[in-house]
C-alpha positions as CSV (number, residue, x, y, z in Angstrom):
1,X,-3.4,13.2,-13.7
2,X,-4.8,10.0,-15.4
3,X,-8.3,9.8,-16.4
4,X,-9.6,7.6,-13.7
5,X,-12.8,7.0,-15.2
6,X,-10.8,5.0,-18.2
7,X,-9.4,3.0,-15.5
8,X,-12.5,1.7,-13.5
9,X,-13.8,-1.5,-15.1
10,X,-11.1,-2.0,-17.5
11,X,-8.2,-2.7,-14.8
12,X,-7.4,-4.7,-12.0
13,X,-6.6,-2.3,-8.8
14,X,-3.6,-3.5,-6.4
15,X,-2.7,-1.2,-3.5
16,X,0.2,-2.1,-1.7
17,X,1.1,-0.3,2.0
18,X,4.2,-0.9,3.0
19,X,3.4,-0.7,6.6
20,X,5.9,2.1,8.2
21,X,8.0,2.5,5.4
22,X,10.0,6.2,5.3
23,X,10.4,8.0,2.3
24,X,14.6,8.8,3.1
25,X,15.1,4.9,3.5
26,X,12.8,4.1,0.3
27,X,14.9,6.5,-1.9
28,X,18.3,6.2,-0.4
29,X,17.9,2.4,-1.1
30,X,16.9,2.7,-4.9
31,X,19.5,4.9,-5.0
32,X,21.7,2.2,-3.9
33,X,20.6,-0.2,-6.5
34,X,18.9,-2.5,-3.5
35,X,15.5,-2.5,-5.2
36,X,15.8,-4.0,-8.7
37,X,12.0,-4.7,-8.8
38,X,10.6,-1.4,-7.8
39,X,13.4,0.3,-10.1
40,X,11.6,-1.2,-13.1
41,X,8.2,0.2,-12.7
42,X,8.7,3.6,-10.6
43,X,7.9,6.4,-12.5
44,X,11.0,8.5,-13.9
45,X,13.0,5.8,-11.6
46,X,11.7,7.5,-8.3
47,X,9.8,7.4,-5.8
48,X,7.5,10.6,-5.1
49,X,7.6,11.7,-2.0
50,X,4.1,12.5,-0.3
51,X,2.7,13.2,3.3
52,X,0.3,10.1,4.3
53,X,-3.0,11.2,5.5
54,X,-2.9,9.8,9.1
55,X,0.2,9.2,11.6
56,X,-0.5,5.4,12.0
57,X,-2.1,2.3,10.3
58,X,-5.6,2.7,11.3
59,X,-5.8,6.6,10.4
60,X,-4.0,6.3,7.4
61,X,-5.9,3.2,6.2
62,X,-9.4,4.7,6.9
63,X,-8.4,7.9,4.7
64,X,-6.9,6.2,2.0
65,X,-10.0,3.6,1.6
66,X,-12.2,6.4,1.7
67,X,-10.2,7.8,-1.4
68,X,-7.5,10.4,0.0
69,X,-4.3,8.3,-0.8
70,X,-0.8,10.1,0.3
71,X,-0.5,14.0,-0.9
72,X,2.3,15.3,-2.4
73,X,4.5,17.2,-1.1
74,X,4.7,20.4,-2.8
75,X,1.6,23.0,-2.4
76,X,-1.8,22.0,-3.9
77,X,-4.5,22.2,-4.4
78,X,-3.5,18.1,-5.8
79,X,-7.0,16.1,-7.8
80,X,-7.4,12.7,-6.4
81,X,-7.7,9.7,-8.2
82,X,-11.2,8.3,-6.5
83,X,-13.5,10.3,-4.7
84,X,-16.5,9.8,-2.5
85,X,-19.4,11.8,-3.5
86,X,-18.7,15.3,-1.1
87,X,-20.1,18.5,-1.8
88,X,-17.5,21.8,-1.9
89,X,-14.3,19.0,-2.7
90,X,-11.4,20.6,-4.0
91,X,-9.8,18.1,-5.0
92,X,-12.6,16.1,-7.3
93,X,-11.2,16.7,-10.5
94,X,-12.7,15.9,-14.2
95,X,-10.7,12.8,-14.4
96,X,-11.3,11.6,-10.8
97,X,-13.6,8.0,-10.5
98,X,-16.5,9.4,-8.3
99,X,-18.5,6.7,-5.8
100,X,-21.8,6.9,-4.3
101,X,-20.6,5.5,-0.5
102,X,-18.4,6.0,2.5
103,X,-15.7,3.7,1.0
104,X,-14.0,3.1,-1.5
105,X,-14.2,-0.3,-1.6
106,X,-18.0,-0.4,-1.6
107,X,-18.2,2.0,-4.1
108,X,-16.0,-0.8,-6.2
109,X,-18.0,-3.5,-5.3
110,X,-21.2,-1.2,-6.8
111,X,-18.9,-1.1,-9.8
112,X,-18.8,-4.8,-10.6
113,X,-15.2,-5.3,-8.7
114,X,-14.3,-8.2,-6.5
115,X,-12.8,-6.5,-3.6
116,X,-9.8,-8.2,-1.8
117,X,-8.1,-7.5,1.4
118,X,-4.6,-9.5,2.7
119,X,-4.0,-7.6,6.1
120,X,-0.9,-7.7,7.8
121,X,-0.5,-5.8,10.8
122,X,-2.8,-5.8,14.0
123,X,-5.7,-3.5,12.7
124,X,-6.2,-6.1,10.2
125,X,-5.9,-9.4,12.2
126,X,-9.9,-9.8,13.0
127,X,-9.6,-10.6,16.7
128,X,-11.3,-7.2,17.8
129,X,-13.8,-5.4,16.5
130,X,-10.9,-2.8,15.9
131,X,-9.2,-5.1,13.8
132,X,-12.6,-6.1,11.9
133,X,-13.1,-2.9,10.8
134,X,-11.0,-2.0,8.1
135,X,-11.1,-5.7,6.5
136,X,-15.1,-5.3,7.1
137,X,-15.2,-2.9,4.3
138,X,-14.2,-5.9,1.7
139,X,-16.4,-8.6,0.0
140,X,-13.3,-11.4,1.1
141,X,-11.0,-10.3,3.8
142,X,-8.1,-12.4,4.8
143,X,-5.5,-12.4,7.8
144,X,-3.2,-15.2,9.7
145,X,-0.2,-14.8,12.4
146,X,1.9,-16.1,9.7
147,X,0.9,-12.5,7.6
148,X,1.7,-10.5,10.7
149,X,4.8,-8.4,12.1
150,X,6.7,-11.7,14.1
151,X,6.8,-13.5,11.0
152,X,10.1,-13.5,8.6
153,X,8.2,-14.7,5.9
154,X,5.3,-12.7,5.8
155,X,5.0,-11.3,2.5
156,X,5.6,-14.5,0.8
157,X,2.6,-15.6,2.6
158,X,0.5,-13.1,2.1
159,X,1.2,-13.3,-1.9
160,X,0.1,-17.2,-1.4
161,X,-2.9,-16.0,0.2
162,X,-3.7,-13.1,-2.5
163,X,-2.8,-16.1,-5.4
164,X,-5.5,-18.6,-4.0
165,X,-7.6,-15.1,-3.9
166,X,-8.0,-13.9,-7.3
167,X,-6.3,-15.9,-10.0
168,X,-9.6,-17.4,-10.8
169,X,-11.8,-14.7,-10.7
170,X,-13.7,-13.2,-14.0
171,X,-14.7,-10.1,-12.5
172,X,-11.9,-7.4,-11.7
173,X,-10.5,-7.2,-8.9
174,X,-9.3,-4.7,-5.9
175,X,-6.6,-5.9,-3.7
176,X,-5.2,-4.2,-0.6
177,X,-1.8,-5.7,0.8
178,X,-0.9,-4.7,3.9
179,X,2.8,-5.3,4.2
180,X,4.0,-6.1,7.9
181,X,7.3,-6.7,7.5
182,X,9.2,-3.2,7.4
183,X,6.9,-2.8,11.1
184,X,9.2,-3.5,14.3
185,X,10.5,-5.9,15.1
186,X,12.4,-6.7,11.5
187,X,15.8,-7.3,12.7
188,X,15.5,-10.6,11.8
189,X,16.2,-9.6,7.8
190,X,19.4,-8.5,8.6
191,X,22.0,-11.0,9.8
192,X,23.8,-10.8,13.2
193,X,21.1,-8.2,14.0
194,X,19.9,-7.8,17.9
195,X,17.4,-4.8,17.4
196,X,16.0,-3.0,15.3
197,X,17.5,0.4,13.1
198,X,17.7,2.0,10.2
199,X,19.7,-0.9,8.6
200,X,17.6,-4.0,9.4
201,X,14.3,-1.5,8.4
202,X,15.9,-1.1,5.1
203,X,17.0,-4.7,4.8
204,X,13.1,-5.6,5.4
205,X,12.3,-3.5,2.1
206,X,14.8,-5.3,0.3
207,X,12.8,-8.3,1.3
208,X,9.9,-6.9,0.2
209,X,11.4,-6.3,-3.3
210,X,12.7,-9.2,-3.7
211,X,9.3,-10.9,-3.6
212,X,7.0,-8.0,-5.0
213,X,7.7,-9.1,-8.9
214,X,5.4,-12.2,-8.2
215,X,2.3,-10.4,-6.8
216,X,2.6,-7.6,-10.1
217,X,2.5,-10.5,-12.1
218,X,-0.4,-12.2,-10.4
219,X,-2.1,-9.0,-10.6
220,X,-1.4,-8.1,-14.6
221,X,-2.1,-11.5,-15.5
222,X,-5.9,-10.9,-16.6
223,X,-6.3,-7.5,-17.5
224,X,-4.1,-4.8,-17.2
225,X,-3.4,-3.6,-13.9
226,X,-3.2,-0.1,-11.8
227,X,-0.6,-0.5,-9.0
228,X,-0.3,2.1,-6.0
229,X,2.9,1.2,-4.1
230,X,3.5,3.5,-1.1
231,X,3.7,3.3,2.4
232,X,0.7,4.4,4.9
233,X,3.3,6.6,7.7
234,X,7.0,6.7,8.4
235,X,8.3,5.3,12.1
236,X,11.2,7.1,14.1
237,X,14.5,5.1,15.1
238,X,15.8,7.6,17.5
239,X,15.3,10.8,15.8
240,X,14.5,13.7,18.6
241,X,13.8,10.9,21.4
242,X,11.4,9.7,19.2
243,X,10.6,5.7,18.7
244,X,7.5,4.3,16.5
245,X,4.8,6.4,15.0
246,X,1.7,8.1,16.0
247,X,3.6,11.4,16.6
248,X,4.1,14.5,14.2
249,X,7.7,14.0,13.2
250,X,8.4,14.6,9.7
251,X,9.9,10.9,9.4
252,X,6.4,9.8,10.0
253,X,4.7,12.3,7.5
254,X,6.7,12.2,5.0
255,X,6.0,8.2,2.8
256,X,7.6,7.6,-0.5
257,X,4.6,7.0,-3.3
258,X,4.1,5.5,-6.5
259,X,1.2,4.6,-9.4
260,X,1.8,2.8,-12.4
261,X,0.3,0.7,-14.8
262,X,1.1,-2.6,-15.4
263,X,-0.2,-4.0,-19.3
264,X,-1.7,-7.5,-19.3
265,X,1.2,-9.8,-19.5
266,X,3.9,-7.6,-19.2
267,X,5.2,-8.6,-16.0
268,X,8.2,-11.4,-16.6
């Protein structure tokens, strides 16, 4: 595990969820070659696979931002990187960043970070008090139907939102991009397309990769940067009756994971 506490102050944070992704899709497609981008930075060339912390977006959100990103797979007991002050935790380690607060992007913002957030699905569009409260928890939220599931462009518009966001800020930064566009309905990625499958959900990553270079370099340009790359739940096409998420199917539990650094400049 990497010494967290070397990390905090001295790096820009980016978390990326790709909303829905599942892990067998994310590997068999690097696999493939289909993800140049993401083939460049993955540790060991892979993706880890992990079990996500909640079945859907707003479960899985409120865990990870309160410090308990996806697990891995194999038996634990597995140190986190950041951790909310909690007596008897098992999984505080030496090198884990410790806050004093229910979040972890309040406990950032004690730190001295700017904190960021570029939503994407509904629990991050601000029209409810549901979908104010995970982008509440940031110092500058941002969200627009352009960012959201409908839209074909929707990571390219969110990385124009997270440019006008930070490239000018002094202080580091913590940014959380929600990515909509692996969420139904993404047929529209794959051509001649009618509804949505397997194929069109791994056409929508390829998307996603295609367009991810420009938001590592955004985020390395400054300081070095710590990147987590992984995807808050899985979604069933089919399998066992099952359609969506918020069930206990291992395609929903089971997300494909990654951290990496990214040195200042680096990213070409």
């Amino acid at each position: 595990m990497r010494d967290m506490r070397r990390v905090i102050g001295s790096h820009d944070l980016l978390l990326v969820t790709l909303d829905t992704l599942r892990y067998d899709v994310a590997a068999d497609q690097l696999a493939a070659g289909r993800l140049p981008t993401l083939a460049r930075v993955l540790p060991g060339g892979r993706w880890e696979r992990r079990h996500t912390p909640g079945s859907f977006t707003y479960s899985a959100h409120a865990a990870m931002l309160a410090g308990f990103l996806p697990t891995p797979a194999e038996p634990g007991p597995h140190p986190r990187l950041f951790a909310a002050d909690f007596p008897g935790s098992e999984t505080t380690a030496e090198g884990t960043w410790r806050f004093a607060a229910a979040d972890l992007p309040t406990g950032l913002a004690q730190a001295g970070y700017h904190t960021v957030c570029v939503g994407g699905v509904g629990f991050f569009n601000k029209l409810t008090p549901l979908g104010s409260a995970l982008p509440s928890l940031f110092a500058e939220s941002h969200w627009e139907p352009g960012f959201g599931v409908t839209s074909p462009t929707s990571f390219e518009q969110q990385i124009a939102c997270a440019r006008r966001a930070v490239h000018d800020r002094e202080e580091p930064v913590f940014l959380l991009v929600n990515v909509s566009a692996l969420h139904q309905p993404n047929h529209f990625y794959l051509p001649g397309a009618t509804g949505d499958g397997l194929d069109s959900h791994a056409a929508a990553l390829a998307y996603v990769d295609a367009h991810l270079g420009e938001l590592f370099a955004l985020m390395s340009a400054r300081r070095p940067c710590l990147a987590v790359v992984c995807s808050d739940h899985g979604t069933a096409y089919g399998e066992d009756g099952h359609t969506g998420h918020r069930i206990g199917h291992e395609v929903v539990w089971s997300v494909p994971y990654a951290e990496f650094v990214i040195e200042k400049g680096a990213w070409q």
